[in-house]
DSSP file (Angstrom, degrees, kcal/mol; ACC not computed):
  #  RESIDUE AA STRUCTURE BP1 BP2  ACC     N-H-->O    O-->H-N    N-H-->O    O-->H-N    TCO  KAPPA ALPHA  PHI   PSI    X-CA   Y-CA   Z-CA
    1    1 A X              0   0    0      0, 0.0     2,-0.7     0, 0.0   107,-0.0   0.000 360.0 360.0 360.0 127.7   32.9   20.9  115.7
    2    2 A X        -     0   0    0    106,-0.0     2,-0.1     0, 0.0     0, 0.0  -0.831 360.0-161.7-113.5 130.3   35.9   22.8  117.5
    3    3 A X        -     0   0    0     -2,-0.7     2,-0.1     1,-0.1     3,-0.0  -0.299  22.7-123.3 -77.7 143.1   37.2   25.9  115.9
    4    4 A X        -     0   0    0      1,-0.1    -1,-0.1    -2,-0.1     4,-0.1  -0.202  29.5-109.3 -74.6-163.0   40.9   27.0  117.2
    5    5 A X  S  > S+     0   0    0      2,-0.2     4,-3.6     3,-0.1     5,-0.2   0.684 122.6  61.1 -92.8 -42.5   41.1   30.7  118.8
    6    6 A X  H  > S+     0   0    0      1,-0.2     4,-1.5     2,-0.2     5,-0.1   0.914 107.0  40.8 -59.7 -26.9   43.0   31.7  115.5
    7    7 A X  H  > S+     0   0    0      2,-0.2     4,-2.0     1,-0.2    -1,-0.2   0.719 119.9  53.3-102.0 -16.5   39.8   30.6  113.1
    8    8 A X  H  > S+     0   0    0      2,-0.1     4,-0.7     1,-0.1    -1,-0.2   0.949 104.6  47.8 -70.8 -34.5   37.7   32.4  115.9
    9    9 A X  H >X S+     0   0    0     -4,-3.6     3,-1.9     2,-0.2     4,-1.2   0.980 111.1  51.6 -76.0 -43.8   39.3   35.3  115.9
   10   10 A X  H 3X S+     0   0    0     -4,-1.5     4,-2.2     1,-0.3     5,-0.2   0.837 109.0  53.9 -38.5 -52.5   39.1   35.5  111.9
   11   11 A X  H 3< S+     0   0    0     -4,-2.0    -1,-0.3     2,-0.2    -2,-0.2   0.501 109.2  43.4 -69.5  -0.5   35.6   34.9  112.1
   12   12 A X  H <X S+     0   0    0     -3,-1.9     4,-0.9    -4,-0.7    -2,-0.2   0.556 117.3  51.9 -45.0 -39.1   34.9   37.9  114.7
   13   13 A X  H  < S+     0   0    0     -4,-1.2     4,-0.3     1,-0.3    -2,-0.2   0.981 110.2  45.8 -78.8 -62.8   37.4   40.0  112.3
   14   14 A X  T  X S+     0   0    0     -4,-2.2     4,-2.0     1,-0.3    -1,-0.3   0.684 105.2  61.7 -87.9   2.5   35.4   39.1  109.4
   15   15 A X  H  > S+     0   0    0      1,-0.3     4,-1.7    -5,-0.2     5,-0.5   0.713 106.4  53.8 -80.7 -52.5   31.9   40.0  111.4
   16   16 A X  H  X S+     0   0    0     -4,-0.9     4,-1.6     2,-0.2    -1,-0.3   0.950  97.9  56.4 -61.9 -28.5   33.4   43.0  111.4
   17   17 A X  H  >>S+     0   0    0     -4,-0.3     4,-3.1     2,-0.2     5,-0.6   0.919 111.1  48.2 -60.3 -53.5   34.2   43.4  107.6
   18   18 A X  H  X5S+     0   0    0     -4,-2.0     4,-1.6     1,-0.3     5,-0.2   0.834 107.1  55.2 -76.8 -22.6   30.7   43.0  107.0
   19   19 A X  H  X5S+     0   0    0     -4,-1.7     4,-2.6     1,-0.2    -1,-0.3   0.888 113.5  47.2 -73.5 -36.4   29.6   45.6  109.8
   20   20 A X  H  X5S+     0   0    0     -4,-1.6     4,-2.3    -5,-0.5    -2,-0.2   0.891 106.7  46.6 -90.3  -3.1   31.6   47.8  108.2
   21   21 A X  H  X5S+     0   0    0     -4,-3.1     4,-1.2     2,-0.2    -1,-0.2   0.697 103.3  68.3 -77.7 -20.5   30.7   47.4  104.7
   22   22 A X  H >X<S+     0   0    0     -4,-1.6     3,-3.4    -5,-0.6     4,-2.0   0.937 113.8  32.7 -45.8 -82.6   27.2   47.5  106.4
   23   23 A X  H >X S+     0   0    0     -4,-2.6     3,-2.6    -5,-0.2     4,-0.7   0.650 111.3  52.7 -20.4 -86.7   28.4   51.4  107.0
   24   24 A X  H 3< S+     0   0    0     -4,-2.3     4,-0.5     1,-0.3    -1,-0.2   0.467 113.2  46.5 -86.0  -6.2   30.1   52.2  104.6
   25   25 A X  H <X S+     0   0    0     -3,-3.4     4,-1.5    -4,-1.2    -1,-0.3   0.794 108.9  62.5 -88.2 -24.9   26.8   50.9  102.0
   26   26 A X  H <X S+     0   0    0     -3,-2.6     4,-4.0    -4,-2.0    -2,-0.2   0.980 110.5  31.9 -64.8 -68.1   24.8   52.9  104.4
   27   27 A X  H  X S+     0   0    0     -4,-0.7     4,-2.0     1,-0.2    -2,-0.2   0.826 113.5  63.3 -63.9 -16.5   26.9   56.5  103.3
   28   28 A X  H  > S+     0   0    0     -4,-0.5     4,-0.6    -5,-0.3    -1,-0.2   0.977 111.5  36.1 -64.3 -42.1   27.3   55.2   99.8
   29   29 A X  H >X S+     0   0    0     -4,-1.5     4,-3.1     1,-0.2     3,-1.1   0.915 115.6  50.7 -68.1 -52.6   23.7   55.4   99.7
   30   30 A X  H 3X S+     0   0    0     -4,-4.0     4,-1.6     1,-0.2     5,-0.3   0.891 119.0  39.5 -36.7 -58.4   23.1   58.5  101.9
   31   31 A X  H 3< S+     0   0    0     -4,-2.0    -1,-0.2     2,-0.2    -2,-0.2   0.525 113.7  60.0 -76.9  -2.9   25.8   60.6   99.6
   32   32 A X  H XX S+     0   0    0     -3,-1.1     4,-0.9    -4,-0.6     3,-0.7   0.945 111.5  39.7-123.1 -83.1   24.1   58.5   96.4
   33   33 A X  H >< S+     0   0    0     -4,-3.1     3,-0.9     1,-0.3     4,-0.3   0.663 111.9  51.3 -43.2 -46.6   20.8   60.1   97.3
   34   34 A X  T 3X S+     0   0    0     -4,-1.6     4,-1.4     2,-0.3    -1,-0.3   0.651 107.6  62.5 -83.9 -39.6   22.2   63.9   98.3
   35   35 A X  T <4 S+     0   0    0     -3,-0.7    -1,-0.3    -5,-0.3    -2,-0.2   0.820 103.6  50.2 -62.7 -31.7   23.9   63.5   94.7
   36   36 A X  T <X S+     0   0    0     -4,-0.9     4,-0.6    -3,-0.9    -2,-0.3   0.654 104.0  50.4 -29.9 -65.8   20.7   63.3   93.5
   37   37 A X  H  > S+     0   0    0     -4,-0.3     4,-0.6     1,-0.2    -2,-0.2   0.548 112.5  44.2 -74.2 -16.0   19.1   66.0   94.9
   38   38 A X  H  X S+     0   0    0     -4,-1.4     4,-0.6     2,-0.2    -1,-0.2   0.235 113.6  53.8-111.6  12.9   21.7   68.8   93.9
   39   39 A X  H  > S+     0   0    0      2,-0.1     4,-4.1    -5,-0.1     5,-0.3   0.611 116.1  39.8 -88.5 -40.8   21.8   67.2   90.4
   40   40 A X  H  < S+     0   0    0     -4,-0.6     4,-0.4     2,-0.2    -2,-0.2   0.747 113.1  50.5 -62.2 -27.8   18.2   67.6   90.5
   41   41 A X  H  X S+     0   0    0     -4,-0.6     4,-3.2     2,-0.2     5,-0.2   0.819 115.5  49.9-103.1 -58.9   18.3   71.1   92.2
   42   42 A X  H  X S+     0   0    0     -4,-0.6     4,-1.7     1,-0.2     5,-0.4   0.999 105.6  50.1 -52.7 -60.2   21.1   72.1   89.2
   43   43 A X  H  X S+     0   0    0     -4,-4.1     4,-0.9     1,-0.2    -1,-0.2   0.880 118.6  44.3 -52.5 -22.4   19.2   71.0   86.4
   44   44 A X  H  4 S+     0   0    0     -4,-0.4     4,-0.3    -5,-0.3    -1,-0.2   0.917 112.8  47.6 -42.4 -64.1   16.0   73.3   88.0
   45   45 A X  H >< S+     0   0    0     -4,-3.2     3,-1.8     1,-0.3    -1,-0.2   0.887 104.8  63.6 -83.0 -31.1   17.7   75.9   88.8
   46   46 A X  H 3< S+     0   0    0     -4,-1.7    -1,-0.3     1,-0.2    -2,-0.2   0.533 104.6  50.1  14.8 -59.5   19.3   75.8   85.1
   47   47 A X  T 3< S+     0   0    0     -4,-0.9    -1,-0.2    -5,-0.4    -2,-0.2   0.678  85.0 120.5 -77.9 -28.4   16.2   76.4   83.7
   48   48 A X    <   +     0   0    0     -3,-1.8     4,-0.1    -4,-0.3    -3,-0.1   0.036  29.3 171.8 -56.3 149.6   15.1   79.2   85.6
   49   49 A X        +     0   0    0      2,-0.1    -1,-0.2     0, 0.0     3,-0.1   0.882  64.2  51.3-110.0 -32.1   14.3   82.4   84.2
   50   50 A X  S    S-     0   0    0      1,-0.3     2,-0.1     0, 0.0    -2,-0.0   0.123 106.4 -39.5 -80.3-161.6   12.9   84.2   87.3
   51   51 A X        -     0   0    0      1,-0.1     2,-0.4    13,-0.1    -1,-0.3  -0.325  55.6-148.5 -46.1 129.2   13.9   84.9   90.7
   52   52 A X        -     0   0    0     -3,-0.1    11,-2.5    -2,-0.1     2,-0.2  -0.858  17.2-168.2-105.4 129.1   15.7   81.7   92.4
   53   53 A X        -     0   0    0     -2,-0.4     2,-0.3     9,-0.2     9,-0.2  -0.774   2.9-153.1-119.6-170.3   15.1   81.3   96.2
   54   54 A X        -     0   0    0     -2,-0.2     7,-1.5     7,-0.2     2,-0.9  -0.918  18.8-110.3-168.8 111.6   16.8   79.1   98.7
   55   55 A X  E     +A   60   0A   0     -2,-0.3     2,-0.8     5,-0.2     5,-0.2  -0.513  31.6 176.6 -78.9 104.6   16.1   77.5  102.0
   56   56 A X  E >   -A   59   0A   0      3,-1.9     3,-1.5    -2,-0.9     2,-1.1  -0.612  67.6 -55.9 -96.4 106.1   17.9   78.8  104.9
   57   57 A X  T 3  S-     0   0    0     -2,-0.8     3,-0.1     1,-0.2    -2,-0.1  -0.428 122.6 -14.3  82.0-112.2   17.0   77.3  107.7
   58   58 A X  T 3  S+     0   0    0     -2,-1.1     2,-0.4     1,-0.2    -1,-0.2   0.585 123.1  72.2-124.0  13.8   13.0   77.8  108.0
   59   59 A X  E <  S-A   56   0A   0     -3,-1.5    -3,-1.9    -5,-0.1     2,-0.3  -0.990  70.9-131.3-145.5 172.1   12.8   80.3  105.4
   60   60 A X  E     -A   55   0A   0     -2,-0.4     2,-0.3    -5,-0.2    -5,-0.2  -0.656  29.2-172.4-106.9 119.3   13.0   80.9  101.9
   61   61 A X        -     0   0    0     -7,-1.5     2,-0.4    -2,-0.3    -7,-0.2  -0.874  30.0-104.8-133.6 163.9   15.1   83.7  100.6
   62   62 A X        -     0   0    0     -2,-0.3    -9,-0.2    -9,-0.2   -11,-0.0  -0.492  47.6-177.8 -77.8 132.1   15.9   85.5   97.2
   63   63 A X        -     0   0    0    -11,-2.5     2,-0.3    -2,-0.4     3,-0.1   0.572  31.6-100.3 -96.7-132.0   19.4   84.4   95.8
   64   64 A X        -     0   0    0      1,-0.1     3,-0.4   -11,-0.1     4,-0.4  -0.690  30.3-138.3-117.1 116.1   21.6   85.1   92.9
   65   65 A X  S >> S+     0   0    0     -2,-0.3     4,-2.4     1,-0.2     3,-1.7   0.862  95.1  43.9 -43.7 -59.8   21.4   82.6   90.3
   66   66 A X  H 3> S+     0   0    0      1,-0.3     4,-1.3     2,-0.2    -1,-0.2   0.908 111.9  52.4 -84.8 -32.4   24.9   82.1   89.3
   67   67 A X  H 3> S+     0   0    0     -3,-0.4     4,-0.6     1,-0.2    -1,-0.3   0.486 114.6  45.5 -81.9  12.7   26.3   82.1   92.9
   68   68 A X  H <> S+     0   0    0     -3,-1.7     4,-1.0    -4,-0.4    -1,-0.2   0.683 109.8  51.5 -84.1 -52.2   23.8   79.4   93.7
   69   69 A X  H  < S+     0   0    0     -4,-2.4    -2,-0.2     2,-0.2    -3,-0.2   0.462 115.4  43.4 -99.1   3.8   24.5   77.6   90.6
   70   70 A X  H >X S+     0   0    0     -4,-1.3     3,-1.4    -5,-0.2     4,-0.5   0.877 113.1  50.7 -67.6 -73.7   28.5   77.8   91.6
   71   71 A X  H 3X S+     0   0    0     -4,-0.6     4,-1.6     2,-0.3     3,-0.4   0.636 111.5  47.2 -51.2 -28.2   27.9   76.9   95.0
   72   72 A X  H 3X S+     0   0    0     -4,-1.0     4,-0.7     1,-0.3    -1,-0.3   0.801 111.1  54.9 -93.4 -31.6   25.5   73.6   93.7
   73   73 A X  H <> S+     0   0    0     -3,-1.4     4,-0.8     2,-0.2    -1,-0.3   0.493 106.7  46.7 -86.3 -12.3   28.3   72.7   91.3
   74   74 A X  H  X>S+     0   0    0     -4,-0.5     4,-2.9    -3,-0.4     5,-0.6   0.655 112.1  52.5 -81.5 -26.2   31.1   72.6   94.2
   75   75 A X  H  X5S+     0   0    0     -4,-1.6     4,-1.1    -5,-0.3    -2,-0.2   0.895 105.9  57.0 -54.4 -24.0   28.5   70.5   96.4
   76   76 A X  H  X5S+     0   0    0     -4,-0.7     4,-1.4     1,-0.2    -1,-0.2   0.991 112.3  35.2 -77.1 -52.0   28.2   68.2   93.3
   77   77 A X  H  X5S+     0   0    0     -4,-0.8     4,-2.8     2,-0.3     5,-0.4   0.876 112.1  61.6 -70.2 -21.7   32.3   67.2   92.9
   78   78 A X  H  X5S+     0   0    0     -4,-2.9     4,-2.3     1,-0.3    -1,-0.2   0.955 113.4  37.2 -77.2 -33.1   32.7   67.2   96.5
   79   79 A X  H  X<S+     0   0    0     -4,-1.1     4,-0.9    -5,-0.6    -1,-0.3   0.763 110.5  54.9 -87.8  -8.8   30.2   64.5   96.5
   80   80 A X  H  X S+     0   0    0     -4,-1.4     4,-2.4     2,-0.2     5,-0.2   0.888 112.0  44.4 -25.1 -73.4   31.2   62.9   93.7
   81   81 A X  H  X S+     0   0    0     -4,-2.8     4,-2.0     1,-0.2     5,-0.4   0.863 113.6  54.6 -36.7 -45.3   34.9   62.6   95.2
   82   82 A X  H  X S+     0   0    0     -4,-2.3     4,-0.9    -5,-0.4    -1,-0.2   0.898 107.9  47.1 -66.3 -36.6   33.1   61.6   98.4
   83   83 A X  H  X S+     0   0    0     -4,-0.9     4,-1.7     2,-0.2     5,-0.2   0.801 115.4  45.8 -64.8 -37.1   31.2   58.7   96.5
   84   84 A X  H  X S+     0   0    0     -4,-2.4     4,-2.5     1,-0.2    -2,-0.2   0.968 109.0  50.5 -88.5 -27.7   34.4   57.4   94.8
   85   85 A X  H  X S+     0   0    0     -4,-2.0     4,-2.3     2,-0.2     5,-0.4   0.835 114.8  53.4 -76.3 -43.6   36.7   57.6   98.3
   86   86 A X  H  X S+     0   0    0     -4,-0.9     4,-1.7    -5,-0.4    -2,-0.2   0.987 113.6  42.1 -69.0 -57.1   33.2   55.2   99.6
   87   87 A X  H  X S+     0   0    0     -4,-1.7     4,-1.9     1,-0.3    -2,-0.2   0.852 112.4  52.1-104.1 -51.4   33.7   52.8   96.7
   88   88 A X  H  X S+     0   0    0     -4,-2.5     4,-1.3     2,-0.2     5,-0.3   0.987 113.9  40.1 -34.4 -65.7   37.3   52.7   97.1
   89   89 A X  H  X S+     0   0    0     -4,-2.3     4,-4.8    -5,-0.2    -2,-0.2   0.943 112.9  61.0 -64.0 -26.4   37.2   51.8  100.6
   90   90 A X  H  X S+     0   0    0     -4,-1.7     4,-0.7    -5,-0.4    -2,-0.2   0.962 109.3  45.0 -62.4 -72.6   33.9   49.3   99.6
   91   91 A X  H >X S+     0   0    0     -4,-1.9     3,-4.9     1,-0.3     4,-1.1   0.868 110.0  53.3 -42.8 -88.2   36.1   47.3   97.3
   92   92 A X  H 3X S+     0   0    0     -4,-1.3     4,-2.0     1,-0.3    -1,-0.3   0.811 117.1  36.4  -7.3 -77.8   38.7   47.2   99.7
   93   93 A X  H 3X S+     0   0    0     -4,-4.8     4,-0.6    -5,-0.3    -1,-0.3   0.502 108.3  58.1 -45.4 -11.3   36.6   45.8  102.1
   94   94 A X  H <X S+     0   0    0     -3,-4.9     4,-2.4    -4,-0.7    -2,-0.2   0.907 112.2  51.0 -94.3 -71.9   34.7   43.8   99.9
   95   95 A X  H  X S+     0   0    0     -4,-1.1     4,-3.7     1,-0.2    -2,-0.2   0.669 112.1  42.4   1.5 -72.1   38.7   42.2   99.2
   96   96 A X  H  X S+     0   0    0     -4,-2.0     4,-3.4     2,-0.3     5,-0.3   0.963 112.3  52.8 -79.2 -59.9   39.7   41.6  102.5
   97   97 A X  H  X S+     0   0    0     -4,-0.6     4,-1.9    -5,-0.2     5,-0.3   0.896 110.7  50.1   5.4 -76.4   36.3   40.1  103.5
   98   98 A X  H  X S+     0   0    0     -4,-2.4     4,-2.9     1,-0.3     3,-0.5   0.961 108.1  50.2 -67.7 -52.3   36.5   37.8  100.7
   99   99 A X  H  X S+     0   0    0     -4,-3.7     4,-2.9     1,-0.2     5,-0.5   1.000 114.8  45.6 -59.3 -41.4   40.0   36.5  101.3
  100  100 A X  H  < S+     0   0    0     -4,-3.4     4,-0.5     1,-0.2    -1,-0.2   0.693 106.4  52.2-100.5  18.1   39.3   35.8  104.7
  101  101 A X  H  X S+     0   0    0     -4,-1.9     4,-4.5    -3,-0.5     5,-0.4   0.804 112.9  50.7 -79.9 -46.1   35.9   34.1  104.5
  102  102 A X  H  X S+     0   0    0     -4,-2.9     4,-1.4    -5,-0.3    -2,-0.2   0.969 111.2  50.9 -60.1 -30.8   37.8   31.7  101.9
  103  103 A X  H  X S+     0   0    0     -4,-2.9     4,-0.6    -5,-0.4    -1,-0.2   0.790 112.2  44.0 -35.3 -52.0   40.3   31.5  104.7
  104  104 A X  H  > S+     0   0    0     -5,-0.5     4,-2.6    -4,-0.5     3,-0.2   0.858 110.4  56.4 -67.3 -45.1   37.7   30.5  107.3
  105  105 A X  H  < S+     0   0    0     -4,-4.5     4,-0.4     1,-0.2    -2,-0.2   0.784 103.5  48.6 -63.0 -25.6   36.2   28.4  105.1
  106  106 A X  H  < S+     0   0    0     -4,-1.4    -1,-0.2    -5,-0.4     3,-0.2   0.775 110.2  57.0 -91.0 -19.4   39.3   26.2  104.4
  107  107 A X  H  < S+     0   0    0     -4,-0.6    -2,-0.2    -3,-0.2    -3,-0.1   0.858 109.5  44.7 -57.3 -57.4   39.9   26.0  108.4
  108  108 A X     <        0   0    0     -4,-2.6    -1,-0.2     1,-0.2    -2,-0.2   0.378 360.0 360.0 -96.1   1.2   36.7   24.6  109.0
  109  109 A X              0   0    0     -4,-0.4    -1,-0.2    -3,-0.2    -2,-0.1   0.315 360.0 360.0 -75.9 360.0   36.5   22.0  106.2
């Protein structure tokens, strides 16, 4: 079957969509998990009654509870924000993809 260079180059372009939605599912996932752990790490520390510590590096030192439990609660919206700006651009990507697979696909019929 012979492809033009225009429906090749659309099918390189869209090999590309899909490498980057490969990424971008790769940080969704990463920031997905890390959302996780400091949701997990709030509710913890939340319950605590005693001394809270915190691992800097390769040791564990005594903290202040409430500036911990600030500090865990800006980590949470900035990932949060970071998860919805990932999903935005995943849609997007998802979009463009999709138009130009059906695009490829009507070329080569």
């Amino acid at each position: 079957m012979d492809i033009d260079n225009e429906t090749q180059q659309k099918i390189q372009e869209l090999q590309g969509f899909e490498q980057n939605l490969q990424q971008i599912m790769m940080q969704k996932q990463a920031f997905q998990m890390e959302l996780g752990e400091t949701e997990n790490a709030l509710t913890e520390l939340e319950k605590a009654t005693d001394d809270v510590f915190k691992m800097v590096g390769n040791i564990m030192i005594k903290t202040d509870k409430t500036k911990t439990l600030e500090d865990l609660k800006k980590k949470k919206e900035l990932l949060d924000l970071r998860l919805k700006s990932i999903e935005t651009q995943e849609t997007d990507l998802t979009k463009q993809a999709e138009e130009l697979k059906a695009e490829v696909m009507k070329k080569i019929k």
